[in-house]
N, C-alpha and C positions, 0 to 999 in steps of 0.2 A: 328380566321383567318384560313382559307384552301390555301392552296398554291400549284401548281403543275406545271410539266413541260409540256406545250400543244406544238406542233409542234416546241421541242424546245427552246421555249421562256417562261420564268417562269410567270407564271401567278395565279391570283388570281380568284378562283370561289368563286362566289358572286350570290347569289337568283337565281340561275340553267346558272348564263350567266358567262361569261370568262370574266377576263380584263385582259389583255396584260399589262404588270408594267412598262414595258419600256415608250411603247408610254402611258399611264395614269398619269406619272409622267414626262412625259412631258421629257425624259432622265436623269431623277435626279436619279433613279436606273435602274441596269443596266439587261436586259435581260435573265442574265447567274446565275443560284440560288445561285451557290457557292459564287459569288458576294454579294449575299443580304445576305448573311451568316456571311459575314465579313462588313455588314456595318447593323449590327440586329437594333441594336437601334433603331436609325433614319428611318428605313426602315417600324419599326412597328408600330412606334408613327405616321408615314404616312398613311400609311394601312388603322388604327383603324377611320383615319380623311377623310380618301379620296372620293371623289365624282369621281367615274368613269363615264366617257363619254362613252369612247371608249368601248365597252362591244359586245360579239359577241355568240348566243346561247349555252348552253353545247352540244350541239348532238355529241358526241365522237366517232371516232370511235379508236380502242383497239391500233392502231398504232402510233396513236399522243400522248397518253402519254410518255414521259421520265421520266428517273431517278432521282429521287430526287437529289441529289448528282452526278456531275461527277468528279471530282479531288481532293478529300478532303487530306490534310495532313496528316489526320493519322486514319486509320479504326480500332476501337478495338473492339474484340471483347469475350464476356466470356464462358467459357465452364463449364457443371454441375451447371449452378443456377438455378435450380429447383430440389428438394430432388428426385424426381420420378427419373427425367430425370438421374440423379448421379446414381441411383441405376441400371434402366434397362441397363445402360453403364457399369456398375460393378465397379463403381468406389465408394471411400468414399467422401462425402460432403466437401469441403475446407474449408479450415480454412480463408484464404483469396478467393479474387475473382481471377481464374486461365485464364490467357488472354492470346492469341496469337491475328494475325491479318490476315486479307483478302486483299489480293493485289489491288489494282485499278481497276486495268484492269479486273478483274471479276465484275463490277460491270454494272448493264444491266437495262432496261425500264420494268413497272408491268407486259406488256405483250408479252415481247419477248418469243420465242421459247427457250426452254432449250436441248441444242445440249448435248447428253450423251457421255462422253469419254471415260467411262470405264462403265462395267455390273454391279457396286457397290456404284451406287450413291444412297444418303440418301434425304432425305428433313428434315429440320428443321424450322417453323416459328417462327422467332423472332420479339419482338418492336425493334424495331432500336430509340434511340436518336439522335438527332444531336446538336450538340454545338452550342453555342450562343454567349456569354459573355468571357467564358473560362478562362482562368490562372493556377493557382500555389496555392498548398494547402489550396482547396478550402472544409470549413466547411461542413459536412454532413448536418446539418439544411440549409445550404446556395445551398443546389445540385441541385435542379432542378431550380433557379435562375441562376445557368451557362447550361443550357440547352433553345436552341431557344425552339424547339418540335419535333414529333413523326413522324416519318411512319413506312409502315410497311416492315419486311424484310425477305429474305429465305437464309437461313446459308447453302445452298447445297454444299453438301461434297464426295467427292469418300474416300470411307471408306477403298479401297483395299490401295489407296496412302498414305492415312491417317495413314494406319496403320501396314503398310511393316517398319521392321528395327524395334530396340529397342534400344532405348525407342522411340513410337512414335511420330511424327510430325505431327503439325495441318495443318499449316498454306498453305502452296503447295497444297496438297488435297482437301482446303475449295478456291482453287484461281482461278479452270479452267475460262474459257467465259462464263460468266452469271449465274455464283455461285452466286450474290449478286445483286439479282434485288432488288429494292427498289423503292416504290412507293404505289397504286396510287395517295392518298395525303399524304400533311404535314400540320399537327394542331402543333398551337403554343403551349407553354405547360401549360398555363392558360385555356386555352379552352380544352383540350383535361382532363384535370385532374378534370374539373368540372361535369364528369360522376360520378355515381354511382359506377359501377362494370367496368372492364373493361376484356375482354376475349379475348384471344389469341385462335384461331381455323383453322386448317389445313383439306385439303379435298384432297383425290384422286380417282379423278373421282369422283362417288357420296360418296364415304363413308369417314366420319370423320374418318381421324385419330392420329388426336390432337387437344385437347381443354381443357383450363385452364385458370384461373385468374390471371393478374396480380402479384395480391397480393401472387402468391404464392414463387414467386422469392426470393432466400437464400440473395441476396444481392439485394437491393433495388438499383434503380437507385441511389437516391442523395447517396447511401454509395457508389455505383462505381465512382462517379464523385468525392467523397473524396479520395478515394485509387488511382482512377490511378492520380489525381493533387499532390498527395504527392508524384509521381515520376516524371511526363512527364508533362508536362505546355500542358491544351490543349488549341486547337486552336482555333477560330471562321471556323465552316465548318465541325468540325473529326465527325467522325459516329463513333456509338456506339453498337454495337450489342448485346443487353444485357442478352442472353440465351435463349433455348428453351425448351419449359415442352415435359413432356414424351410423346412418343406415335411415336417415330422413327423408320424406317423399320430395323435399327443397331440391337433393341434394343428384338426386334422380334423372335421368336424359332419355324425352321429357319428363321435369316435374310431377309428382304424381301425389294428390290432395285427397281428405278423406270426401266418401260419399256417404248419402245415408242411408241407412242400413248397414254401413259395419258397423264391426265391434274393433275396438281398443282392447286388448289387454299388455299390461304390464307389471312384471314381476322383476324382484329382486330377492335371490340366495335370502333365505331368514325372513322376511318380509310380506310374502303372502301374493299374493294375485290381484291387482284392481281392474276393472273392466268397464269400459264407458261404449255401450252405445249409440252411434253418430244420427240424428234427427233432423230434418228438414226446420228452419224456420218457420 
């Protein structure tokens, strides 16, 4: 299943055409994604059944997609899971998964423009998970079973904010407006984990510069959906930012920040292409 937000209304792409969930289910679900987040079940055992009538071509343009997510309860997300990424940071490997979070309100559509607020902004492409099922000390072999599925995500960060004072602070730095686009689509996680390989790749402007395997993550998704359920109950809707591999302008000698007028893109295996951008204040 592909899911995404068209002109605001959550919809499902189906054999290059859109169905609107709202008017195909007749108002049995409800428009707003965060909704179908919190009613996953029923919403998929629909889905997988449903006969869309109402169906209207994909010809997209860049502006009508939204955010996968706009109100989630709780954003978490992880920092250094991936050995590279820990090291060009200078930091050591955890021992646990080390998590702050991203405020709401950074969170933005695959192709909004990214408004720069400071000369020391980063990019990072993350998977993003989103919760599904959710709960309370929830087993490692049972992890991706509280998981609906995936999109894709950008962890952008002002590193000057991030990283003024000691000991530093994530979370503010990772929160400006449009730190946290997410999109273009969302695969459920049955379907999305039925790849072979799966790669995470970052681009600016034309040159790569990040690309890595999934697999190469210190802590796997179903072990982060076990560590953070042994503290915080999650919820149907949280997003999950599950870290980014190496290859950050932080990490660079010297450091190298975006300017404006580039473009971001970032792709992931299954996932699609998001592209932000970069604007002067």
């Amino acid at each position: 299943m592909r899911l995404a937000v068209i002109d605001g209304r959550a919809s499902l792409l189906v054999d290059g055409t859109v169905v609107d969930i709202e008017r195909a289910s007749a108002g049995r679900f409800s428009a707003t994604v965060d909704e179908l987040y919190r009613d996953w079940a029923p919403f998929q055992a629909w889905a997988a059944d449903a006969v869309a009538s109402d169906r209207s071509e994909a010809a997209l343009e860049p502006a009508q997609w939204g955010a996968l997510a706009h109100a989630p309860q709780q954003i978490f997300a992880v920092g250094l899971n991936y050995v590279d990424h820990a090291a060009e940071s200078g930091f050591n490997v955890p021992e646990h998964p080390m998590v702050f979070t991203k405020f709401a309100s950074s969170i933005s559509g695959p192709f909004e423009p990214l408004v720069l607020p400071t000369d020391s902004v980063d990019w990072e492409v993350e998977l993003v998970a989103v919760v599904g099922a959710g709960g309370r000390n929830i087993a490692e072999a049972d992890g991706f079973a509280a998981i609906a599925g995936f999109c894709i995500g950008q962890d952008y960060s002002a590193r000057d904010v991030q990283m003024r004072g000691v000991p530093p602070q994530f979370s503010l730095g990772k929160s400006f407006t449009g730190f946290a686009p997410l999109g273009p689509v969302f695969v459920d996680t049955e379907s999305f984990l039925q790849q072979s390989e799966i790669t995470l790749e970052c681009w600016i402007d034309d040159a790569l510069v990040q690309s890595a395997p999934m697999n190469d993550m210190v802590f796997s998704v179903p072990r982060l959906v076990s560590e953070l359920s042994a503290i915080v109950e999650l919820r149907p809707g949280d997003v999950i930012f599950t870290g980014t591999p190496p290859g950050v302008g932080f990490g660079q000698n010297p450091p190298r920040y975006l300017r404006a007028g580039e473009v971001v893109r970032s792709a992931i295996t299954g996932l699609g292409t998001m592209s932000q951008e970069c604007v002067a204040p």
